[in-house]
DSSP file (Angstrom, degrees, kcal/mol; ACC not computed):
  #  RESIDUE AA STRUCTURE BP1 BP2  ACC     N-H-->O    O-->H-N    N-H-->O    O-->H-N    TCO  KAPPA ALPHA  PHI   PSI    X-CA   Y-CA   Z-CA
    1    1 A X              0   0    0      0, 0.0     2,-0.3     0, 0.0     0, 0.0   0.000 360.0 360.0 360.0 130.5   -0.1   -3.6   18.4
    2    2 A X        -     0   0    0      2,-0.0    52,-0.0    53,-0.0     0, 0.0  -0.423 360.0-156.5 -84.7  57.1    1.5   -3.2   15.2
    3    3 A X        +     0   0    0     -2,-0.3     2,-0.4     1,-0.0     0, 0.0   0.170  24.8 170.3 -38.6 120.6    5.3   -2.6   14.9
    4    4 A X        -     0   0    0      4,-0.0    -2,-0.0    50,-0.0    47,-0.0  -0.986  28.1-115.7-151.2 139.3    6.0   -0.8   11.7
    5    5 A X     >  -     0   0    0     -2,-0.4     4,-1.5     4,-0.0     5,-0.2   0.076  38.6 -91.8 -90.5 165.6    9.2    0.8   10.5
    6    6 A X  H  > S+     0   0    0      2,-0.2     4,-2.4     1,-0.2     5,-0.1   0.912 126.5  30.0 -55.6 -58.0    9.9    4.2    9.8
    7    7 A X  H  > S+     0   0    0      2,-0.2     4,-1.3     3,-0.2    -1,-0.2   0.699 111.4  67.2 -85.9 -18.5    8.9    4.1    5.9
    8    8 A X  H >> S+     0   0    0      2,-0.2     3,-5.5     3,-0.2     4,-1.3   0.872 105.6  41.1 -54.7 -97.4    6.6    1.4    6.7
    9    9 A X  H 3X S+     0   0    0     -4,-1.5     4,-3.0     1,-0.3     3,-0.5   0.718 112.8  57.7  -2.8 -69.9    4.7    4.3    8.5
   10   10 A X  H 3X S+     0   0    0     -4,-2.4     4,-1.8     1,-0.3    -1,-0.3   0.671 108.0  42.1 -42.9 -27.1    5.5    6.5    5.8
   11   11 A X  H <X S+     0   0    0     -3,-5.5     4,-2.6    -4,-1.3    -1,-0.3   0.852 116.1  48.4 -95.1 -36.5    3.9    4.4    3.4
   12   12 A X  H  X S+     0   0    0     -4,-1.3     4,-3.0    -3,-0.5     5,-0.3   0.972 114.5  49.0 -41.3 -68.4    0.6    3.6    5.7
   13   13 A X  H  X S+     0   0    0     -4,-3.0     4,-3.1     1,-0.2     3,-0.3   0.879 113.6  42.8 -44.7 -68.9    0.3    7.1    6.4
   14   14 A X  H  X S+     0   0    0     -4,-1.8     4,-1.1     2,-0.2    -2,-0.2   0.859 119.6  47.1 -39.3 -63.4    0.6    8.2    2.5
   15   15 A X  H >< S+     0   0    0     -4,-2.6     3,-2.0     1,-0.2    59,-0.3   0.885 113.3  45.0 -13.8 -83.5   -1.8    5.2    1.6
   16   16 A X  H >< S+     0   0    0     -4,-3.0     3,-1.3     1,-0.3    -2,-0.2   0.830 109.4  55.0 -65.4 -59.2   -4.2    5.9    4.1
   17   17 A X  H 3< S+     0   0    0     -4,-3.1    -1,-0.3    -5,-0.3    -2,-0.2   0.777 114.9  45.9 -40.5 -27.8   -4.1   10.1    3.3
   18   18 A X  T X< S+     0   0    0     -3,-2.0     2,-1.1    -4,-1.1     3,-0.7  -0.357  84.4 170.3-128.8  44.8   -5.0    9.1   -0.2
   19   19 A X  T <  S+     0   0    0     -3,-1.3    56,-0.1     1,-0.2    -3,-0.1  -0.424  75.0  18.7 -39.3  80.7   -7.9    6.4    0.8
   20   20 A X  T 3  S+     0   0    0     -2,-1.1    -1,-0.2     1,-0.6     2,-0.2  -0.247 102.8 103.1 136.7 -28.7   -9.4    5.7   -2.7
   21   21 A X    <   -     0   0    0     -3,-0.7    -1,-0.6    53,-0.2    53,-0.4  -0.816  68.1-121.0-118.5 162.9   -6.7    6.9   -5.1
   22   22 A X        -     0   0    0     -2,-0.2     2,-0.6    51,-0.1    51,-0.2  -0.615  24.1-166.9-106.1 121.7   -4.4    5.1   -7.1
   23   23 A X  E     -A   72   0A   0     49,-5.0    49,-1.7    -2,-0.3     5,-0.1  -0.840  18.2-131.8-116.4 121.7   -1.3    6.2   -6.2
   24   24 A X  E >>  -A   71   0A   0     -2,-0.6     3,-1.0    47,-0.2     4,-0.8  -0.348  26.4-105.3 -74.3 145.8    1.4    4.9   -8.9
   25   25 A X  H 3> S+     0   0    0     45,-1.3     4,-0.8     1,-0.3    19,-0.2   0.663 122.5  49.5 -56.1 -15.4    4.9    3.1   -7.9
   26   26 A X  H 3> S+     0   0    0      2,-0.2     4,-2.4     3,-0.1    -1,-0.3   0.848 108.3  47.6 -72.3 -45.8    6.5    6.6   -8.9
   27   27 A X  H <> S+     0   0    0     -3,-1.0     4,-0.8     2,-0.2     5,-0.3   0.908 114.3  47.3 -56.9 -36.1    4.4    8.6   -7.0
   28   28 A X  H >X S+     0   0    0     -4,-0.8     4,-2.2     2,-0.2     3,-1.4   0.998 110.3  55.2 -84.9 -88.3    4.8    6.2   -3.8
   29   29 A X  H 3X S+     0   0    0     -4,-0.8     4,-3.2     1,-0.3     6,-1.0   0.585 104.7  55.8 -14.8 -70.4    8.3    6.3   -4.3
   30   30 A X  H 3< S+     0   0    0     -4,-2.4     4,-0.4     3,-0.3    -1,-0.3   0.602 113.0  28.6  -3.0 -73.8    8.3   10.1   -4.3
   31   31 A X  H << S+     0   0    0     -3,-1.4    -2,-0.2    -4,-0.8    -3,-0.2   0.394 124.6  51.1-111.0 -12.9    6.8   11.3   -1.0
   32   32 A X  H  < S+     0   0    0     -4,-2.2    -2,-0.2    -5,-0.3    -3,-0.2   0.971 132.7   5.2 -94.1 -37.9    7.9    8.3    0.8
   33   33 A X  S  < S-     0   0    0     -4,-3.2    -3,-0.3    -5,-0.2    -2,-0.2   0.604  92.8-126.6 -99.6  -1.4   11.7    8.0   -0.1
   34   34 A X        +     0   0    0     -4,-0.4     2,-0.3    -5,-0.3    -4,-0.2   0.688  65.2 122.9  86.8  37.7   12.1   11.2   -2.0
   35   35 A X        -     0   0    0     -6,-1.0    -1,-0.3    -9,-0.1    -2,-0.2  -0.972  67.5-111.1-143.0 168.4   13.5    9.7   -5.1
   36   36 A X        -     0   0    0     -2,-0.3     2,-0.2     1,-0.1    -9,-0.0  -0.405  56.9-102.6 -93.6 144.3   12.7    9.6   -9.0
   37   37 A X        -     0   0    0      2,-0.0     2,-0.5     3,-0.0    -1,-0.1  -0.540  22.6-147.1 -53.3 139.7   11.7    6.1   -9.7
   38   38 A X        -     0   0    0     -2,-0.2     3,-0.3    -3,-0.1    -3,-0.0  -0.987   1.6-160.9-173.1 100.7   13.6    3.4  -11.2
   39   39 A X  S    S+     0   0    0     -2,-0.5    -2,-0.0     1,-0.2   -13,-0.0   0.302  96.1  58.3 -51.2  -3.0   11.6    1.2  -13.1
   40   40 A X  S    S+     0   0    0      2,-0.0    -1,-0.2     0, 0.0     2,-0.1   0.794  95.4  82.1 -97.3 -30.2   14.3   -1.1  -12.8
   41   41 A X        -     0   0    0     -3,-0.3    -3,-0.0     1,-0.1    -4,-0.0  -0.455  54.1-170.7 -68.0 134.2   14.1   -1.0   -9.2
   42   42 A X     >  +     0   0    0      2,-0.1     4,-0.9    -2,-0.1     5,-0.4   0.333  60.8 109.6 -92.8   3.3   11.3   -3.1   -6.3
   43   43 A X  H >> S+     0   0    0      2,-0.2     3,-4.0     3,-0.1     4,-0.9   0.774  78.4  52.1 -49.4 -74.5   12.0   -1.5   -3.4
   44   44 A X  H >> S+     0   0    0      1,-0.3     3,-2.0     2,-0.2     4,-1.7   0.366 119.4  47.1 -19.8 -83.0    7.8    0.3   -3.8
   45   45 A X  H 3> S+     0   0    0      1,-0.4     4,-0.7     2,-0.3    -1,-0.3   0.109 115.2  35.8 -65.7 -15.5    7.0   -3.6   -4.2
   46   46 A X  H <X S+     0   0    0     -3,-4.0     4,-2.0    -4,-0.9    -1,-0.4   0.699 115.3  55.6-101.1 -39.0    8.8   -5.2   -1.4
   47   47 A X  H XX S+     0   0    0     -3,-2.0     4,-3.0    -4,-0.9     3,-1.6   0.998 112.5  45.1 -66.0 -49.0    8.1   -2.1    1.0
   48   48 A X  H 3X S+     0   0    0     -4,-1.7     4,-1.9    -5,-0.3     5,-0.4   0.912 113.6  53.2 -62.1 -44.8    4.0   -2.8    0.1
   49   49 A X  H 3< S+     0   0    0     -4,-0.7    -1,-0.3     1,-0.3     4,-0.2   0.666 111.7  45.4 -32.4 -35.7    4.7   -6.7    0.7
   50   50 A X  H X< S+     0   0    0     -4,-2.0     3,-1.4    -3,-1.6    -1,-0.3   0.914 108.3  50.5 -40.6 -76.1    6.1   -5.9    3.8
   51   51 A X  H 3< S+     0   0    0     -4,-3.0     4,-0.4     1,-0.3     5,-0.2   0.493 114.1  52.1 -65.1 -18.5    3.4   -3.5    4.9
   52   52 A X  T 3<>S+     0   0    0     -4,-1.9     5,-1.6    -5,-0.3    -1,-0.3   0.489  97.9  55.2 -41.9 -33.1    0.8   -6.3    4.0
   53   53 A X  T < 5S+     0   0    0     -3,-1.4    -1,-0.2    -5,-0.4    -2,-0.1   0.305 117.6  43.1-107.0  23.2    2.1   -9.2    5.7
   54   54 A X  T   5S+     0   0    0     -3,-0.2    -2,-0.2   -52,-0.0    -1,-0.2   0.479 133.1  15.2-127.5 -43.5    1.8   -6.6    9.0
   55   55 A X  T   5S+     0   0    0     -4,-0.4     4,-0.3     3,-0.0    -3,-0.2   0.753 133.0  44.1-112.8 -41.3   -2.0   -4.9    8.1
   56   56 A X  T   5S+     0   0    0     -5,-0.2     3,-0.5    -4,-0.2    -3,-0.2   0.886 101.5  43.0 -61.0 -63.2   -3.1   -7.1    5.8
   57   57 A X  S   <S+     0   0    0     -5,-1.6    -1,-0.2     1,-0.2    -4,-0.1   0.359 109.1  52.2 -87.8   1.2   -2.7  -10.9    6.2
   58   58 A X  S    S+     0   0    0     -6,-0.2    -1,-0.2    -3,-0.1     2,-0.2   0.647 104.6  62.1-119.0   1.8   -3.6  -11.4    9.4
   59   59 A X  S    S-     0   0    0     -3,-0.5    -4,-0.0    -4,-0.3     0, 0.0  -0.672  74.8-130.1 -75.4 125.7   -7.0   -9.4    9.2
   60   60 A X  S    S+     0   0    0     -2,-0.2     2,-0.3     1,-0.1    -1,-0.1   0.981  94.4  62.4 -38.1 -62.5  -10.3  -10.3    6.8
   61   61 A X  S    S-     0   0    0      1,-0.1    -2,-0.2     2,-0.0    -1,-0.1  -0.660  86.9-142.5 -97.9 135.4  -11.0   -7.1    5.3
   62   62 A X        -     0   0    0     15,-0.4    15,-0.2    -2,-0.3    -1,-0.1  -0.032   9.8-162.0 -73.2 178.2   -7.6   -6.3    3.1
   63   63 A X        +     0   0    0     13,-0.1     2,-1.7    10,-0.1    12,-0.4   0.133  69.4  62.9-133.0 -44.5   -6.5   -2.5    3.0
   64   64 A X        -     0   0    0     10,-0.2    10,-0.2   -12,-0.1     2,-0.2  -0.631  62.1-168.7-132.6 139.9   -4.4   -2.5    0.2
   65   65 A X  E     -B   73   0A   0      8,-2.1     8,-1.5    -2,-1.7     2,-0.5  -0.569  18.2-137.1 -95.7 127.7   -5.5   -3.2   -3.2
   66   66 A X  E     -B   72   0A   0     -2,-0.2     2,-1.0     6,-0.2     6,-0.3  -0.876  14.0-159.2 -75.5 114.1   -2.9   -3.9   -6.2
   67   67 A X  E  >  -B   71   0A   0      4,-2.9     4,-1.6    -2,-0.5     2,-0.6  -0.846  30.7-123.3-112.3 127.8   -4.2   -2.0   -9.5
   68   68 A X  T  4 S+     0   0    0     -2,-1.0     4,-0.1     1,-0.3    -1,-0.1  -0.370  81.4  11.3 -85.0 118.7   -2.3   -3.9  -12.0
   69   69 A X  T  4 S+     0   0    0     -2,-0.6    -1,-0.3     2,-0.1    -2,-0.1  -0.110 125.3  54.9 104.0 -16.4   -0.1   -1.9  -14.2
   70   70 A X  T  4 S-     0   0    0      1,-0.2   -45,-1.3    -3,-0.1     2,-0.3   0.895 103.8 -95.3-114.4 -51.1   -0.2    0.9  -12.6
   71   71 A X  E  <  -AB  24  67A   0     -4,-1.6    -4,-2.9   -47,-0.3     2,-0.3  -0.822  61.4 -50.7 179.5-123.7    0.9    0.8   -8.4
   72   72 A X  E     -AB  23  66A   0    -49,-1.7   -49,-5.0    -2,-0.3     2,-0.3  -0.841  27.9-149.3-159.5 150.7   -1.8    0.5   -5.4
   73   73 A X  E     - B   0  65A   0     -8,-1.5    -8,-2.1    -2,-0.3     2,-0.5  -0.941   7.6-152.0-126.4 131.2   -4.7    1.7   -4.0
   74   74 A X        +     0   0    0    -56,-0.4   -53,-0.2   -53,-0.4     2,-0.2  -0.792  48.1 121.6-115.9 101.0   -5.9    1.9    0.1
   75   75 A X        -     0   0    0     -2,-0.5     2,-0.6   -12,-0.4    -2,-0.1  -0.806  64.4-108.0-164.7 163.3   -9.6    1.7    0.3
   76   76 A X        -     0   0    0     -2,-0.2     2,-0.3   -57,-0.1   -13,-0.1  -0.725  37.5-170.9-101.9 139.0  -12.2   -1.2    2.3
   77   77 A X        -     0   0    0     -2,-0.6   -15,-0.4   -15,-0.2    -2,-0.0  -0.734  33.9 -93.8-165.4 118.7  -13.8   -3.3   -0.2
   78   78 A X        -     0   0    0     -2,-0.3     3,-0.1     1,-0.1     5,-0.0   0.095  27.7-145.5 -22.3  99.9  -16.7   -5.7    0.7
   79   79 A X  S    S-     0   0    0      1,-0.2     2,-0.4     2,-0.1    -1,-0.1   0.729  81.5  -1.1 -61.5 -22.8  -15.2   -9.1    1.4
   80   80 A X        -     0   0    0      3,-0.2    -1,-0.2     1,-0.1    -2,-0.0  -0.937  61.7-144.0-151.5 145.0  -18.3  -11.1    0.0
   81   81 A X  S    S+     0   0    0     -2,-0.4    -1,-0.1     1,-0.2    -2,-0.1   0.999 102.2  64.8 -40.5 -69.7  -21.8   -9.6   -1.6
   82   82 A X  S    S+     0   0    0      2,-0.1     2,-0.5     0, 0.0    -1,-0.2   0.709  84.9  92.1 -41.0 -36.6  -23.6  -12.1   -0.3
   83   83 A X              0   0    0      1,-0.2    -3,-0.2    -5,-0.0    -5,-0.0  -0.638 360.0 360.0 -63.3 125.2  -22.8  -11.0    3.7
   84   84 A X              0   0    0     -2,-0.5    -1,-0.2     0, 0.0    -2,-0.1   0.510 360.0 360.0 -55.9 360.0  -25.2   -8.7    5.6
């Protein structure tokens, strides 16, 4: 079982709806707290750190992918070639 917080949820769910696109720390921001982004602002960055150390880190295969400079991505990608 996973215990996950109200926007935790929110954020899974959003992630997870948009499996393969890269959904930017404004956009995330957006439909999960409903407010304009503030680059000055982490919350997007703490919430995915959060929602990582819960789906992520205690699994092999990751779920959510950082694409750097722009926000995050939720998609399966092959933990080695080399494995069947």
């Amino acid at each position: 079982v996973i215990v996950l917080t109200n926007k935790e949820f929110a954020l899974l769910h959003l992630l997870l709806r948009r499996e393969g696109d890269v959904l930017s720390r404004a956009q995330i921001a957006s439909e999960v707290w409903d407010m304009n982004f503030d680059s000055d602002t982490n919350v997007v960055d703490v919430a995915i750190k959060r929602l990582r150390s819960k789906v992520d880190l205690p699994y092999p295969v990751k779920l959510i992918h950082t694409v750097r400079g722009i926000g995050y991505v939720c998609e399966v990608r092959p933990c080695d070639a080399s494995l069947p």
